[in-house]
KOLPALUM-738733 format. One record per residue (C-alpha): residue number from 1; residue in three letters; x, y, z. Coordinates in Angstrom, 1 decimal. Layout:
// KOLPALUM-738733
<atom NUM Ala <X Y Z>> ...
//
This chain:
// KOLPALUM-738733
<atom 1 Unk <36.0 -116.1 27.4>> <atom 2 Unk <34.3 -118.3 30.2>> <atom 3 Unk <36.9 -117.0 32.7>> <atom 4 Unk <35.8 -113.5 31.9>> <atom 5 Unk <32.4 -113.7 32.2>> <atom 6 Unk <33.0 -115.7 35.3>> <atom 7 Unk <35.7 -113.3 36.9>> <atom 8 Unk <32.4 -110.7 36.2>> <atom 9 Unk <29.5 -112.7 37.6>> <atom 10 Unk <32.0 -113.2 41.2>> <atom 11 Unk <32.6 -109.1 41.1>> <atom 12 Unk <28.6 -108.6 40.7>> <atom 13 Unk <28.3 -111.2 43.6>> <atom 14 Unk <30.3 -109.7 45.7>> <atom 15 Unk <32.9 -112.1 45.5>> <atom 16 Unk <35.8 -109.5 45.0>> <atom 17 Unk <38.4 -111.5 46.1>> <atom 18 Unk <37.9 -114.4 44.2>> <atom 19 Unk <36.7 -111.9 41.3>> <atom 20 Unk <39.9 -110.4 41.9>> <atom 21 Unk <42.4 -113.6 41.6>> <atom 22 Unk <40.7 -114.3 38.2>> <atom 23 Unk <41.3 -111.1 36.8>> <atom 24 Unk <44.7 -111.4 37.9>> <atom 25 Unk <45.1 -114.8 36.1>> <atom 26 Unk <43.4 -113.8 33.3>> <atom 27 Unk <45.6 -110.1 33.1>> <atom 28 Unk <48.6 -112.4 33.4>> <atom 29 Unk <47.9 -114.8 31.1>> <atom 30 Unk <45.9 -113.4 28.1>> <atom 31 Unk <48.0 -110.9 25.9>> <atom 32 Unk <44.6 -108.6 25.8>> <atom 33 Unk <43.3 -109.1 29.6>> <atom 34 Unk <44.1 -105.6 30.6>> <atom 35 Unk <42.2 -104.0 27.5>> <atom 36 Unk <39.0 -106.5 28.3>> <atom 37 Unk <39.1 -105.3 32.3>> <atom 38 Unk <39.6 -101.6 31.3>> <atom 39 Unk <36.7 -102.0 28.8>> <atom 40 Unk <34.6 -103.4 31.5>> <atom 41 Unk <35.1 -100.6 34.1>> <atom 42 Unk <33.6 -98.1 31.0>> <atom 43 Unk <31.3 -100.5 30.0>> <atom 44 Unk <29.8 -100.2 33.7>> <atom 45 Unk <30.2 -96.5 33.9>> <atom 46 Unk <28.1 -96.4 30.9>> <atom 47 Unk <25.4 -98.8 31.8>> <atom 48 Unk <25.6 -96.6 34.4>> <atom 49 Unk <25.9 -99.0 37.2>> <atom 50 Unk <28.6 -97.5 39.2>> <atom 51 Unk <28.9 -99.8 42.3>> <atom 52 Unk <30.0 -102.3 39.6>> <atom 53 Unk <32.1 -99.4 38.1>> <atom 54 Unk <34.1 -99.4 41.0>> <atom 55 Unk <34.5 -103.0 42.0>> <atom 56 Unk <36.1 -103.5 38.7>> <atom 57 Unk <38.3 -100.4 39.2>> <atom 58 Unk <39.4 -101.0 42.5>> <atom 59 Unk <40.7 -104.5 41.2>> <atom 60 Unk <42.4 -102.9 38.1>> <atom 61 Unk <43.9 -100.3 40.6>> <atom 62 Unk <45.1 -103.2 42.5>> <atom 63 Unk <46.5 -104.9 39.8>> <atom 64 Unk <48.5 -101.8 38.5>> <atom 65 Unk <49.3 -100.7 42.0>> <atom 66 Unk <49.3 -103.4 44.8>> <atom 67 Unk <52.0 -103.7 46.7>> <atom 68 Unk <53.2 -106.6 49.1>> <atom 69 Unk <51.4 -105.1 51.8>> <atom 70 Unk <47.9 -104.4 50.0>> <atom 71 Unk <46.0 -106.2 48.3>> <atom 72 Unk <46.6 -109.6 50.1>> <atom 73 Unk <46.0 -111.6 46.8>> <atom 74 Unk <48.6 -109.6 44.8>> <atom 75 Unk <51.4 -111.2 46.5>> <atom 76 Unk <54.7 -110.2 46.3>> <atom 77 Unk <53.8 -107.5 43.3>> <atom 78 Unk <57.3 -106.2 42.0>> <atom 79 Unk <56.0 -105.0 38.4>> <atom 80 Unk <57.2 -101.4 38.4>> <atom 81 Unk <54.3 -99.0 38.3>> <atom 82 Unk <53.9 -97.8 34.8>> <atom 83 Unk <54.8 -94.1 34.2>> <atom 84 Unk <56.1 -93.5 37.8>> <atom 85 Unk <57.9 -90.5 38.2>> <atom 86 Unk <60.0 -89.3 40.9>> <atom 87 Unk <59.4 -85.6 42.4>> <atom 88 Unk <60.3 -84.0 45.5>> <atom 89 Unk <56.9 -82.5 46.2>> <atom 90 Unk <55.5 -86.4 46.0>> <atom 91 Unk <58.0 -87.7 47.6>> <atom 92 Unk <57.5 -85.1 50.7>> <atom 93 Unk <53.9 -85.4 51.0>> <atom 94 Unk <54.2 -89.3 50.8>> <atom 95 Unk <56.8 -89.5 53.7>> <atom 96 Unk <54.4 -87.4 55.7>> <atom 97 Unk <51.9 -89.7 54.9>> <atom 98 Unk <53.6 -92.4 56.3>> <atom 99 Unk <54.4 -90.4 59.5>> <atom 100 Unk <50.7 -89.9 60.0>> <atom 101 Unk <50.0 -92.8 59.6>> <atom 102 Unk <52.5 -94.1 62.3>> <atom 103 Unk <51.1 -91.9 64.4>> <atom 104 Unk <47.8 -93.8 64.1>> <atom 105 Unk <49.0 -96.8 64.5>> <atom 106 Unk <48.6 -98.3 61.2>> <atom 107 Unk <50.2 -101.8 62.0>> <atom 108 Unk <52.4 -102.1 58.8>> <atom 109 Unk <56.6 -101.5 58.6>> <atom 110 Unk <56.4 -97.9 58.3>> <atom 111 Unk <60.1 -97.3 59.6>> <atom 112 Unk <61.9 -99.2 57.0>> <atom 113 Unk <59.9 -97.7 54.6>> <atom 114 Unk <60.2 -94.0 55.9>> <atom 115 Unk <63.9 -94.1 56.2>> <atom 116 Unk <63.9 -95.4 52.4>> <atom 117 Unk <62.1 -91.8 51.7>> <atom 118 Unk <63.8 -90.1 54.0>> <atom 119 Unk <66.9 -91.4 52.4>> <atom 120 Unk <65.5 -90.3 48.6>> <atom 121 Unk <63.8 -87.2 49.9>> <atom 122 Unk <67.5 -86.1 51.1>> <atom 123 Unk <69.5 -86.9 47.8>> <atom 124 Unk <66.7 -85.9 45.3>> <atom 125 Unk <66.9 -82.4 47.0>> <atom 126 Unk <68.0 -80.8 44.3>> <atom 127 Unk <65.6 -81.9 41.9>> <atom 128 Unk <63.4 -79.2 41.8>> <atom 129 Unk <60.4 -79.1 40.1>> <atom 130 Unk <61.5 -81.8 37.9>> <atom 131 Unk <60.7 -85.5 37.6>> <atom 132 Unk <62.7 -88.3 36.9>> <atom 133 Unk <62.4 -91.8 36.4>> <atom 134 Unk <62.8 -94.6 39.3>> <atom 135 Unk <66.2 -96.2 39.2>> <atom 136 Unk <66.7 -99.7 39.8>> <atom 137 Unk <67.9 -98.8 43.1>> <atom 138 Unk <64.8 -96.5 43.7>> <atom 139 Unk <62.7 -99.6 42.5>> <atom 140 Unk <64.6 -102.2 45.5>> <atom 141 Unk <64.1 -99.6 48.4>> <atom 142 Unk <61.3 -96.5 47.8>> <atom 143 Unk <59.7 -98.6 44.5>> <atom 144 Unk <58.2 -101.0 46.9>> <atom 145 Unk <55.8 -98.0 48.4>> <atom 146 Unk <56.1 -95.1 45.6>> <atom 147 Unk <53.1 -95.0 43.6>> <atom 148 Unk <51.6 -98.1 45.6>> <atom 149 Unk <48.3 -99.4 47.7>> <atom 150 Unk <50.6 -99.2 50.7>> <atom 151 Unk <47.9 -98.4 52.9>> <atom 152 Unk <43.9 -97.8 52.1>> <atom 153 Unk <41.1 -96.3 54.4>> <atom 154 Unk <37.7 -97.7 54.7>> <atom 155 Unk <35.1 -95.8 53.1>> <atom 156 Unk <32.0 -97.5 52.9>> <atom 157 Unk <28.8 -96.9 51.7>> <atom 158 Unk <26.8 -94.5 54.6>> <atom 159 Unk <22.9 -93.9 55.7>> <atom 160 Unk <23.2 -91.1 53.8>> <atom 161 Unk <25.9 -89.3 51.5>> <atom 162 Unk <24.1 -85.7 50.6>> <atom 163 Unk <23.1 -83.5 53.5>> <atom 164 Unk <18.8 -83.3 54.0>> <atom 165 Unk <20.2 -79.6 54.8>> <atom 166 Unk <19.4 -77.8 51.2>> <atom 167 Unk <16.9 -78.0 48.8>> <atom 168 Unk <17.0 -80.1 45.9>> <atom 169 Unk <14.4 -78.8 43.7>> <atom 170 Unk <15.5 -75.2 44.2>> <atom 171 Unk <18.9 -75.7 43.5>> <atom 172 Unk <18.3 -77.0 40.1>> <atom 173 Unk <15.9 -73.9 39.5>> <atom 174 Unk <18.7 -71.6 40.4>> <atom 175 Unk <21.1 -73.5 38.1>> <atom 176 Unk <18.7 -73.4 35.0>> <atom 177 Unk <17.8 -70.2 35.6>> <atom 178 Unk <21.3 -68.0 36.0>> <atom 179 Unk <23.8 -66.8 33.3>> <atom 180 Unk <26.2 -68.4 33.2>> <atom 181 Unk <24.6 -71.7 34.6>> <atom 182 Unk <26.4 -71.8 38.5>> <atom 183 Unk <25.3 -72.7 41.4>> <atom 184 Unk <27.1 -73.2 45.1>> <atom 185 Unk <25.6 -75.3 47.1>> <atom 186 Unk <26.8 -75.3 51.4>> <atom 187 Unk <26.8 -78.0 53.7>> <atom 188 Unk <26.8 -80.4 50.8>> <atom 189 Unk <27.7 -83.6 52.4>> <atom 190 Unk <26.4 -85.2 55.6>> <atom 191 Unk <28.6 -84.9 58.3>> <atom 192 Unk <29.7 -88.7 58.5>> <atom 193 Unk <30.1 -88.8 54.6>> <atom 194 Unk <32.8 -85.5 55.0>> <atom 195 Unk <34.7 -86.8 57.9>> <atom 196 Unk <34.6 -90.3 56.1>> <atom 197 Unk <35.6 -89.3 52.9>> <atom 198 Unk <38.1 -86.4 54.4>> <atom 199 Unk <39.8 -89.3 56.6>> <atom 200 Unk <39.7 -91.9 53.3>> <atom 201 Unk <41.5 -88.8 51.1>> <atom 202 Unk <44.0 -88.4 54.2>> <atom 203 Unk <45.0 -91.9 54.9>> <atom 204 Unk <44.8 -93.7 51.6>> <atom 205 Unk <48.0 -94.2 49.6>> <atom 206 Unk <46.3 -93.2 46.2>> <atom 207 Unk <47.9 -89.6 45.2>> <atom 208 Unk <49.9 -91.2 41.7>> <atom 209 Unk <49.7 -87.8 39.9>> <atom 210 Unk <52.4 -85.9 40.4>> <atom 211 Unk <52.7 -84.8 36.5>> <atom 212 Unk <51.3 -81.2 38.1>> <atom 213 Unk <53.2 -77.6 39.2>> <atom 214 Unk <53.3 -76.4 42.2>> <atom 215 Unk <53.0 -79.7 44.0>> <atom 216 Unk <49.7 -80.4 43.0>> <atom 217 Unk <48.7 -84.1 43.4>> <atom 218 Unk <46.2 -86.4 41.8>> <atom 219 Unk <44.1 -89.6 42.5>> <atom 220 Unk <41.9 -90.6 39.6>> <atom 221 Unk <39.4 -93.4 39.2>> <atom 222 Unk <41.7 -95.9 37.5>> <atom 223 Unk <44.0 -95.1 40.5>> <atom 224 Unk <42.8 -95.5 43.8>> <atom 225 Unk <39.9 -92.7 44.2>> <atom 226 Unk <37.1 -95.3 43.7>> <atom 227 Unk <35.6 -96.2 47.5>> <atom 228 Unk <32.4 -97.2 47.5>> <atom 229 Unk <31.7 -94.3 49.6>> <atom 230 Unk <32.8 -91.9 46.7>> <atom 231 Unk <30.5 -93.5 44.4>> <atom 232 Unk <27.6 -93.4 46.7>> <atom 233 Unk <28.5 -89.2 47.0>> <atom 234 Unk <28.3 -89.4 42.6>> <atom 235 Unk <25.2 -91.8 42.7>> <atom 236 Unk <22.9 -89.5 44.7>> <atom 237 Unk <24.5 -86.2 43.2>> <atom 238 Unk <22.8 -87.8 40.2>> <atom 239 Unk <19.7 -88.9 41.7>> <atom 240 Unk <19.3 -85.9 43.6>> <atom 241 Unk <19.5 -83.5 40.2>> <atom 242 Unk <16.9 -85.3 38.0>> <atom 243 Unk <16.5 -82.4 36.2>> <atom 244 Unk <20.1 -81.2 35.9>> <atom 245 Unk <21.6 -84.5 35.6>> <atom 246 Unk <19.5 -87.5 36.4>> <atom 247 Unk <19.8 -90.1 33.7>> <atom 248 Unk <20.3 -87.6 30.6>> <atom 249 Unk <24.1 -87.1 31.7>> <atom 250 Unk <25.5 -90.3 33.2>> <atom 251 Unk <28.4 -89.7 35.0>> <atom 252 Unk <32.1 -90.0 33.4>> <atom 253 Unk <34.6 -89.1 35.6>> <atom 254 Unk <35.6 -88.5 38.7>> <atom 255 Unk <38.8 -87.4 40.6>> <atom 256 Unk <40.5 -85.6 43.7>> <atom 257 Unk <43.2 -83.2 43.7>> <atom 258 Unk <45.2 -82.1 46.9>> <atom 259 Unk <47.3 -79.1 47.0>> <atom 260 Unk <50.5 -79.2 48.8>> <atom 261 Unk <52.2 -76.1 48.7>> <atom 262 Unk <51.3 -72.8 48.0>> <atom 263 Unk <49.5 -72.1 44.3>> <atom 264 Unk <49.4 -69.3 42.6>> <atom 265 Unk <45.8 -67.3 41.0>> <atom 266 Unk <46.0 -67.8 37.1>> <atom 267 Unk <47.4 -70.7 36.5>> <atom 268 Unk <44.7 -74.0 36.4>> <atom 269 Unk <42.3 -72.2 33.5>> <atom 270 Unk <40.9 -74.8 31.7>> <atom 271 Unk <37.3 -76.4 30.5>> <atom 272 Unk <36.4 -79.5 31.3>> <atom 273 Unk <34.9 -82.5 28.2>> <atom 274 Unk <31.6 -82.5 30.1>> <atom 275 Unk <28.0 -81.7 30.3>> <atom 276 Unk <27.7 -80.3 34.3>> <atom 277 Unk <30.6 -79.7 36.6>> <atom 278 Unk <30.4 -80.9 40.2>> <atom 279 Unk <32.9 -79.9 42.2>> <atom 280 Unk <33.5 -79.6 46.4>> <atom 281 Unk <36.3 -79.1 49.1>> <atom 282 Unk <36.5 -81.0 52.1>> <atom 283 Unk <39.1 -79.4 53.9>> <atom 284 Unk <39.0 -78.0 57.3>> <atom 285 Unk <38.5 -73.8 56.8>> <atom 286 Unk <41.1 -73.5 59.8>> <atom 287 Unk <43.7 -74.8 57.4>> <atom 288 Unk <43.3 -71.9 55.2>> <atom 289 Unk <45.7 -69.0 55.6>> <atom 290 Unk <44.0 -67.0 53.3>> <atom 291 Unk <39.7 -67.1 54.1>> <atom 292 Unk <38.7 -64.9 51.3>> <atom 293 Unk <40.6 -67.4 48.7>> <atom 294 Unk <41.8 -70.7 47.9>> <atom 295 Unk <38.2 -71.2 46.0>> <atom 296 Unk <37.6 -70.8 42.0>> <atom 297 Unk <36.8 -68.4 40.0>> <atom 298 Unk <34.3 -68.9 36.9>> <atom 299 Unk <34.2 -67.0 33.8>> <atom 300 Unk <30.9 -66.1 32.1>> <atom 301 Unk <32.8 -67.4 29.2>> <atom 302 Unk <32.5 -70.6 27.2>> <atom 303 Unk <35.2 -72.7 25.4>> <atom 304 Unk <34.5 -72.4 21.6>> <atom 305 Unk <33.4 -75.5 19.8>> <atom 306 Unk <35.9 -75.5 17.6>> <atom 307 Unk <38.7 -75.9 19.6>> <atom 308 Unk <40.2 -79.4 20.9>> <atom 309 Unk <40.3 -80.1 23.9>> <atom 310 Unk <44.1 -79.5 24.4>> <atom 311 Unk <43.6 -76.4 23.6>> <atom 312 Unk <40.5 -75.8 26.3>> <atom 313 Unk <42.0 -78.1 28.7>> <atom 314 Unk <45.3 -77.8 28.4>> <atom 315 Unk <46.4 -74.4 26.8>> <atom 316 Unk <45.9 -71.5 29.8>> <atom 317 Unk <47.8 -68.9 27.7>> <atom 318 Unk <45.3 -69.6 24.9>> <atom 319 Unk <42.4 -69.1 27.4>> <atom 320 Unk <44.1 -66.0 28.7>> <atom 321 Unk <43.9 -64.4 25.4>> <atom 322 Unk <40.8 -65.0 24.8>> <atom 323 Unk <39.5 -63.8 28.2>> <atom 324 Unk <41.6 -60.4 27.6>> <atom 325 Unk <39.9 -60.0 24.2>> <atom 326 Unk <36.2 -60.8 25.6>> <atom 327 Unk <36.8 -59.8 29.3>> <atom 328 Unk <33.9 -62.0 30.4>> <atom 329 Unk <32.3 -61.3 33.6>> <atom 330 Unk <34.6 -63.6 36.9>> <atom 331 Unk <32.6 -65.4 39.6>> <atom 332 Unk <34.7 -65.8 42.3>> <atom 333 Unk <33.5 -68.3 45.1>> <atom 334 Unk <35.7 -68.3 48.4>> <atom 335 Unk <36.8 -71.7 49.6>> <atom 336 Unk <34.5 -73.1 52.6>> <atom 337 Unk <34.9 -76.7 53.8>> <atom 338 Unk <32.1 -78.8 52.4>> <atom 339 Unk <30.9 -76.1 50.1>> <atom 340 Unk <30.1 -77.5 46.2>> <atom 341 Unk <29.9 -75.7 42.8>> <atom 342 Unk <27.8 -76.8 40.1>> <atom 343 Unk <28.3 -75.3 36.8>> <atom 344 Unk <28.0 -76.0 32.8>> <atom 345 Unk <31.5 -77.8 32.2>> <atom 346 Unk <32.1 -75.9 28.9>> <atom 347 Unk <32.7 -72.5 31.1>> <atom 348 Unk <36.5 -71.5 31.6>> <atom 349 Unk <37.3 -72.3 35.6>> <atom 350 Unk <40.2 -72.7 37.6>> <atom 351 Unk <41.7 -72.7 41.1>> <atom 352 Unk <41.9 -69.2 43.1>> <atom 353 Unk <45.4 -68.8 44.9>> <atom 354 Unk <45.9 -71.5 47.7>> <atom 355 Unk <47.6 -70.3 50.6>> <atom 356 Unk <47.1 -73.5 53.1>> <atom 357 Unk <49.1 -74.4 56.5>> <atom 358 Unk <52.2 -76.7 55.7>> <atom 359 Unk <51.6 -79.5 57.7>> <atom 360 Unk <50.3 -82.5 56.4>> <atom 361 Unk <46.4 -83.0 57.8>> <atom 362 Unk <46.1 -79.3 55.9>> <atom 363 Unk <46.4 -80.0 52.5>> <atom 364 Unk <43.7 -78.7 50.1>> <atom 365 Unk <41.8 -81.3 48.5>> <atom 366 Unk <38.8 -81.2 46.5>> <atom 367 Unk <36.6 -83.6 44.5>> <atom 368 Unk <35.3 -83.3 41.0>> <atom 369 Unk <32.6 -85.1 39.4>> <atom 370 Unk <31.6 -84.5 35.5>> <atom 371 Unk <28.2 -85.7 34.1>> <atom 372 Unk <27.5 -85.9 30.6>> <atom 373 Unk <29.2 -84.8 27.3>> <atom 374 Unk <30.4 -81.4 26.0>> <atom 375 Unk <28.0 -80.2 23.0>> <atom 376 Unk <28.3 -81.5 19.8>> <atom 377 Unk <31.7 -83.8 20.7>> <atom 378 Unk <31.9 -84.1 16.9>> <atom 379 Unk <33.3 -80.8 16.4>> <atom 380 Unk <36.2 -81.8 18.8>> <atom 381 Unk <39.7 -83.8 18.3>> <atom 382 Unk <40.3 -86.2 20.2>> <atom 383 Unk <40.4 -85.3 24.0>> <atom 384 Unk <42.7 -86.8 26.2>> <atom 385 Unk <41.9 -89.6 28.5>> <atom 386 Unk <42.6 -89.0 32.5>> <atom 387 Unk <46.3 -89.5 32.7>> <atom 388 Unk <48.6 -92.2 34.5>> <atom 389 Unk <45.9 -94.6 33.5>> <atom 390 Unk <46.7 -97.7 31.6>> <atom 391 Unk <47.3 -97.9 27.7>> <atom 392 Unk <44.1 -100.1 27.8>> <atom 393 Unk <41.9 -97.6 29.7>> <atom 394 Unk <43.1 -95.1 27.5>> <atom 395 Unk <41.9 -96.7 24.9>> <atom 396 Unk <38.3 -98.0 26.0>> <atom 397 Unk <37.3 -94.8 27.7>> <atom 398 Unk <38.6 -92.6 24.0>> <atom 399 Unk <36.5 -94.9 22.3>> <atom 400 Unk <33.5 -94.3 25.2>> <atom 401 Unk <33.8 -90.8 24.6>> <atom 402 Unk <33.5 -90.0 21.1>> <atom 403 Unk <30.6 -92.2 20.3>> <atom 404 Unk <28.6 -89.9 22.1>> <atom 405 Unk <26.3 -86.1 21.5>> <atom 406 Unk <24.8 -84.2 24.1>> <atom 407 Unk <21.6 -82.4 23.4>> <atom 408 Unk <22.3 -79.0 25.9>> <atom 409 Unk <19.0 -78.4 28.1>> 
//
C-alpha cells in the first residue's frame, strides 16, 4: 500500500513522470493495480478534484495505450490494446491522421508506419462496415500505432477557457425557466481555448472507438480525451452554472465524437444517465455542406423512469415508438462552430444528418460533458459504463454510479 499512496502524493505534486513509473510498477506487479488506479481516477472525479482526475487518467491511458513513441517511460509497450478492433472507416481516418501530421512536421517515423496502413487499408477493403480482430501480423506492423499514443497535442490549461462574450446569470434563468429545460449558448469558448482544443482533437492520436456506424469515432476519458485544457473547459462550465450545476451535480463524464463520413437524421436517439447535458462543436462552419443541419434535435420528451438504460441509451427503435405514440414537440438547433447546448440529460436527443467535406481537417467533432445523476437512479438497471475502458474502470465507475440520487431542481 505505501507505493500507492506514494505513486499518489508524486501525481498531486506534479511529479507525473515519476508518478507515472510507479503506477506502472505497481500495474505490473500487483494482480489488482489496475482496479486501485481505475478506482482512483473516480475517486477524484467524485471528490470532485478534476485536475487530479486527469493526471491519473492520462497515466492509465498511457498505460493501456502507450506506444514506443509516446509516453517515453512506457518503453517498448507491445501489450496488445485490449478490445481493438479493426475497421476500414478507423483505419482511413487514422492514415490521414498520419498524413497531416507529416505535413506538420511531426518529427516521428510516419512513413513506415503509413505504408503499414496503407498496406491494411488496401487488403481490408472489403470489410465493410464490419470489425475484426488484429492478427498477429496486424499486431507486428499496424498494432504498433492502431489504437495507440502515437502522437499527442499540447493542450494546456489557458487565461481563460469560457468566452466573457455571454451572460452567465441569464443563461441559467433561460434554462430554468423553458419547457423542456434547453438552452444554446454562441460563442461558447474563447478563441485560444477553440483553436487549442480544435488543434488537440485534430492532432492527438486518441479516436479508440470505432464500435460506432457510419464511421463515427470516439475518444473517452479513460482513452486519451483528458488534456488539462479539456478539464479546465468542464471545471468553469461548472463554476460558471452555480445554479444549474455548481457543486449539486459534479461532473461524470466526458467525451468527444468526430464524424467521418456522411450520417444519416434518425439514427443516434438516445438519453443520456445524467443530471444536465453540455454539449458543443468545434468545427469550422465552412466544413459543413449542409448549413441548416449537422446540429441535434431535442425532443420535449423524457425517458421513462422505469426503463434501463439500454433501453434509453441504447434502444433507438424503442425511442422511435414512443416518440410516434407521444409525438413530442422537436427542437432542432443548426450546427455553428463553437455553439453549446445545455439541456436536462433525461430528454431524448440525437445528431441531425451530417453532411461534412471529406477531407480530413473537416471532420465533425463535438464535446460532451454530463453533470450529475438521472433522477431517482434506483429505479434503473444497471447502466453501462463508457465503453473500450478497462474491466477495472468498468467496475469502479458502475459502482460510482449507483450509490448515488439526484434531487431534480
Amino acid at each position: 500500500m505505501t507505493r500507492r499512496y506514494q505513486a499518489l502524493a508524486l501525481a498531486r505534486c506534479g511529479r507525473q513522470q515519476e508518478a507515472a513509473e510507479l503506477c506502472l510498477a505497481i500495474v505490473e506487479e500487483e494482480s489488482d493495480g489496475r482496479t486501485w488506479l481505475a478506482s482512483e481516477v473516480v475517486a477524484a472525479l467524485e471528490a470532485p478534484d478534476l485536475g487530479f482526475a486527469g493526471d491519473l487518467a492520462a497515466i492509465l491511458t498511457a498505460l493501456e495505450r502507450g506506444s514506443v513513441w509516446r509516453p517515453a517511460w512506457t518503453g517498448n509497450h507491445t501489450r496488445p490494446v485490449a478490445e481493438a478492433r479493426l475497421s476500414t472507416s478507423k483505419l482511413r481516418h487514422d492514415l490521414d491522421q498520419l498524413l497531416h501530421l507529416r505535413r506538420q512536421g511531426v518529427a516521428l517515423p510516419l512513413g513506415e508506419i503509413i505504408a503499414d496502413y496503407e498496406a491494411a487499408l488496401k487488403r481490408l477493403a472489403g470489410l465493410g462496415a464490419t470489425r475484426a480482430p488484429l492478427t498477429d501480423g496486424d499486431e507486428s506492423t499496424i498494432g504498433r500505432a492502431f489504437g495507440r499514443l502515437v502522437h499527442v497535442a499540447d493542450a494546456p490549461r489557458v487565461a481563460r477557457a469560457l468566452s466573457p462574450s455571454w451572460d452567465r446569470l441569464q443563461v441559467q434563468r433561460r434554462y430554468r425557466k423553458s419547457r423542456p429545460n434547453v438552452v444554446v449558448i454562441d460563442e461558447f469558448l474563447a478563441p485560444e481555448a477553440l483553436q487549442s482544443l480544435l488543434r488537440f482533437c485534430q492532432d492527438s492520436t486518441i479516436w479508440a472507438g470505432n464500435r460506432y456506424a457510419h464511421g463515427r469515432l470516439s475518444s473517452l476519458f479513460f482513452t486519451g480525451f483528458n488534456a488539462p485544457l479539456v478539464l479546465q473547459i468542464a471545471e468553469e462550465i461548472r463554476d460558471a452554472f452555480p445554479l444549474l450545476i455548481g457543486e449539486r451535480h459534479p461532473l461524470r463524464q466526458l467525451w468527444a465524437f468526430k464524424n467521418t463520413e456522411v450520417l444519416p437524421g434518425d439514427c443516434s436517439i438516445h438519453a443520456d444517465f445524467a443530471a444536465v447535458n453540455v454539449n458543443f462543436w468545434i468545427t469550422p462552419d465552412d466544413a459543413n455542406l449542409h448549413s441548416d443541419s449537422g446540429g441535434m434535435v431535442v425532443y420535449d420528451l423524457e425517458a421513462p423512469l422505469s426503463w434501463s438504460f439500454g433501453q434509453y441509451n441504447e434502444r433507438p427503435d424503442l425511442i422511435r415508438d414512443l416518440i410516434a405514440r407521444h409525438r413530442p414537440r422537436a427542437i432542432r438547433i443548426p450546427y455553428r462552430q463553437n455553439r453549446a447546448i445545455i439541456f436536462n440529460s433525461d430528454l431524448f436527443h440525437g445528431t441531425e444528418a451530417v453532411c461534412f467535406r471529406p477531407d480530413y481537417l473537416s471532420h465533425r467533432v463535438n464535446v460532451t460533458m454530463l453533470y450529475g445523476d438521472r433522477r431517482q437512479d434506483e429505479h434503473h438497471a444497471e447502466p453501462e459504463p463508457m465503453q473500450h475502458t478497462p474491466t477495472e474502470v468498468v467496475a469502479a465507475w458502475r459502482s460510482a454510479a449507483l450509490s448515488r440520487r439526484r434531487n431534480w431542481p
